[in-house]
C-alpha positions as MATLAB code, in Angstrom:
seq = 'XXXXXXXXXXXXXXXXXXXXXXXXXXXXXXXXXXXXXXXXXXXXXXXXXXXXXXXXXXXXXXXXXXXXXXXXXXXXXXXXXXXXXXXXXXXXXXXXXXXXXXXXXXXXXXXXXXXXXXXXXXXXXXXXXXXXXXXXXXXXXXXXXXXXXXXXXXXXXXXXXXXXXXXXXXXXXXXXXXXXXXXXXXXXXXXXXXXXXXXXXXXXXXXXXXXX';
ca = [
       0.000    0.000    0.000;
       2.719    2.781    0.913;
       4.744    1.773   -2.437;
       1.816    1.806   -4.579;
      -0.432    4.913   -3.066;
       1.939    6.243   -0.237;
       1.134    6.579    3.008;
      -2.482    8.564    3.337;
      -3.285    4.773    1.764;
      -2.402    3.318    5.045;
      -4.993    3.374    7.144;
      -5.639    1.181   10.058;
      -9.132   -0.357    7.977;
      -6.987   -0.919    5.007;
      -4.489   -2.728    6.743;
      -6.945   -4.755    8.935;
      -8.783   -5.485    6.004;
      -5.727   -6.728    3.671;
      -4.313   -8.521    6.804;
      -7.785  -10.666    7.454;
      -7.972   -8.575   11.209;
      -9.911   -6.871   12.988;
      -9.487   -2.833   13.328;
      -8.922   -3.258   17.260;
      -5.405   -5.686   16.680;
      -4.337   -3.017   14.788;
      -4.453   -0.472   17.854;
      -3.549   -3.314   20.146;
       0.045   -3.858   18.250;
       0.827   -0.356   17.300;
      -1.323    1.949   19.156;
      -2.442    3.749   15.644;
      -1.555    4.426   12.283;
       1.753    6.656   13.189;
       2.562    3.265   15.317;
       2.270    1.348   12.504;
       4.062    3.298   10.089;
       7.040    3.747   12.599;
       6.929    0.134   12.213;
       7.469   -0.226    8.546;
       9.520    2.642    8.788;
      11.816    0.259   11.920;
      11.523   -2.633    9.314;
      13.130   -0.698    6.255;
      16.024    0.311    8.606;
      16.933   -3.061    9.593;
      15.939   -4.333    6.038;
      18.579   -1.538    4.716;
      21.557   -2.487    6.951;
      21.113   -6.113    6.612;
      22.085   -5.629    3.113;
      25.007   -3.527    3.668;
      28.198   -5.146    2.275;
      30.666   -6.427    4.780;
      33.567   -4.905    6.409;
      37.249   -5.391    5.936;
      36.548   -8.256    3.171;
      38.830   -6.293    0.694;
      41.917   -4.556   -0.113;
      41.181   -1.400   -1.236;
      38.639    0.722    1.374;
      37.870    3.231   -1.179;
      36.237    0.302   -3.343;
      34.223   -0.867    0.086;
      32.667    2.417    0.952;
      31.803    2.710   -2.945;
      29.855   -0.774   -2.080;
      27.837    0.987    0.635;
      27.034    4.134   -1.708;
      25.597    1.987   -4.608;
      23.391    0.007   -2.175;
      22.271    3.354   -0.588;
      21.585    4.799   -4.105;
      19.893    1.561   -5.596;
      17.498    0.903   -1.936;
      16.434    4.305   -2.492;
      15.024    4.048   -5.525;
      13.931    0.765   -5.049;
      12.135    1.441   -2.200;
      10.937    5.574   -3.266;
       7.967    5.622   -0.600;
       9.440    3.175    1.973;
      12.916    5.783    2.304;
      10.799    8.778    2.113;
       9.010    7.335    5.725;
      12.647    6.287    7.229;
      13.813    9.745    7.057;
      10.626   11.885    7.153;
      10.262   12.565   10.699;
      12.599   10.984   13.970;
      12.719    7.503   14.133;
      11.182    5.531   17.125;
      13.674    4.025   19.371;
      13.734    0.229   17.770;
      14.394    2.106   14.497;
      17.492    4.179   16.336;
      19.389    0.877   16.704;
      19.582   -0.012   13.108;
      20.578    3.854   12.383;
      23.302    3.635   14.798;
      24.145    0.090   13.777;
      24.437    1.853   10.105;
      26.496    4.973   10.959;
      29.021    2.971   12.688;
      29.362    0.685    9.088;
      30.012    3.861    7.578;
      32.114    5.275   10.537;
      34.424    2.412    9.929;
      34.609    2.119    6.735;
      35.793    5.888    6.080;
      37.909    4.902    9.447;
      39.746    2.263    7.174;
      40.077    5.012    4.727;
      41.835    6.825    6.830;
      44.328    4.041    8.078;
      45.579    4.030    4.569;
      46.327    6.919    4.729;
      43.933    7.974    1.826;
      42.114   10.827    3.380;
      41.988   14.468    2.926;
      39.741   15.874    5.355;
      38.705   14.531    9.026;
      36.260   11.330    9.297;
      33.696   13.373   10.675;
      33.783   15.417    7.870;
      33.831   13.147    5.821;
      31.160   11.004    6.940;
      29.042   14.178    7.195;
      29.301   14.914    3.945;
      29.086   11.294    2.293;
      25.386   11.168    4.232;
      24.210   14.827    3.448;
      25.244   13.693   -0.319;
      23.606   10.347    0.088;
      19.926   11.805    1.152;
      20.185   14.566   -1.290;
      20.827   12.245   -4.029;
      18.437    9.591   -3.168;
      15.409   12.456   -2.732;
      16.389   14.335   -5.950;
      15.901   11.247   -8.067;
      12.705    9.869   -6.460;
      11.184   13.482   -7.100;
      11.873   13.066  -10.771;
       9.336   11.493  -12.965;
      10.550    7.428  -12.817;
      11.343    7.539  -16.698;
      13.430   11.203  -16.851;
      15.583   10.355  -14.114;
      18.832   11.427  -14.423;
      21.009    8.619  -12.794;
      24.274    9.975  -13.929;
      23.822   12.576  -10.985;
      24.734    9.579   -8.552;
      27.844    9.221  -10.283;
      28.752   12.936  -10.330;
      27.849   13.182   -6.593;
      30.607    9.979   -5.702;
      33.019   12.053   -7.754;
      32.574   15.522   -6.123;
      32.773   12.861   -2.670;
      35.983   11.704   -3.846;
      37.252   14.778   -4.956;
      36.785   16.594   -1.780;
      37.423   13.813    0.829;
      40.446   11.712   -0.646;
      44.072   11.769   -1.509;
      45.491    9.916   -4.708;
      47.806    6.803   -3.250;
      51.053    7.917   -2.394;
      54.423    6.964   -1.440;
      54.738    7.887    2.507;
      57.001   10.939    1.459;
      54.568   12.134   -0.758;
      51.976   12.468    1.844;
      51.063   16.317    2.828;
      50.770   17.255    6.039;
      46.683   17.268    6.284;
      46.531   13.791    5.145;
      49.165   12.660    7.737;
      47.591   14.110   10.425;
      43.877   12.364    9.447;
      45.964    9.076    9.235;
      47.940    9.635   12.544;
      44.234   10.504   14.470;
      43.111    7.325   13.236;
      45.889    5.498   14.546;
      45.621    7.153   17.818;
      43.144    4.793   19.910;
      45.664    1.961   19.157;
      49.458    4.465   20.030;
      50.695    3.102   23.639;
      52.990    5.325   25.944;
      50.601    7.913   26.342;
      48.199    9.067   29.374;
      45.014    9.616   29.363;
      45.458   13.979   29.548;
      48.754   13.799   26.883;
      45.887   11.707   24.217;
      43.712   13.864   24.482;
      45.971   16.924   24.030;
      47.531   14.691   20.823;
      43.780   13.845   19.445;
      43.150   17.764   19.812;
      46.713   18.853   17.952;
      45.651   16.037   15.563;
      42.691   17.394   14.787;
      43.676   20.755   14.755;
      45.969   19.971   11.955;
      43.552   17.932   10.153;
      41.209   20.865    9.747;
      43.927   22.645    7.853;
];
């Protein structure tokens, strides 16, 4: 019903009736129709990161986080009305754990990125920019007519990505300063010799320098 006439077609009679229920289970499982469409909206999340590629199964990270953009892109528009719920309003709390589950798959793999010593800018900039790029992509193309969509976008947006966040590989002397500094942060949790106060003054420095 939500894929083929959205989500004013989701009422709790339709769904009663298609499910061979009575109205009242309806209220009794999800309290009322926002329940129940935080519910599908709970079950996209987890259907999402269940097909997320896995981590560290390759050699080159770069190729592993363009993995996890294609099956962003492609769910999106497989799924037009179904992402449009996920991210239309804040999630319900069941739904927060497959978010957070997701964000860390994306924190590590730009983390990875950054142990190779391939990127320009800081993860969290990175990652901020690889999601704001991901939802703006996904939501353009779903608002274009299904048979004028303009898929090369996608392509141009992982570009721009790649252009902004990431080095070409390098021999270690050929490594600029910014790019050192990303790799050295996120190297840092694993560095031993260092107290608690002089890691934290490090991760700050480290930072510092990442920002450029």
């Amino acid at each position: 019903m939500l894929e083929n006439d959205g989500a004013d077609a989701v009422t709790t009679r339709s769904v009663a009736l298609a499910a061979g229920v009575q109205a009242p289970a309806i209220y009794r499982l999800f309290g009322d129709k926002d329940g129940l469409l935080q519910a599908v909206a709970e079950y996209g999340f987890a259907r999402y990161l269940a097909q997320k590629p896995p981590i560290d199964t390759g050699d080159d990270p770069v190729a592993d986080l363009r993995a996890g953009w294609d099956l962003h892109v492609g769910f999106g528009l497989a799924n037009p009305a179904l992402f449009r719920l996920m991210h239309a309003a804040p999630p319900a709390a069941e739904a927060r754990l497959s978010i957070d589950a997701g964000a860390d798959v994306l924190r590590r793999r730009v983390q990875r990125i950054a142990h190779a010593g391939r990127l320009r800018v800081t993860e969290t900039r990175a990652i901020d920019l690889i999601r704001a790029a991901g939802l703006g992509i996904v939501f353009t193309l779903i608002d274009q007519p299904e048979g004028e969509r303009d898929y090369v976008l996608a392509e141009l947006a992982w570009e721009s990505i790649c252009a902004v966040i990431l080095t070409e590989p390098a021999q270690p002397a050929d490594v600029g300063p910014t790019a050192a500094a990303v790799t050295l942060r996120a190297a840092l949790p694993s560095l031993e010799g260092f107290s608690t106060a002089e890691r934290a003054l490090f991760r700050d420095w480290l930072d510092r320098a990442a920002e450029g």
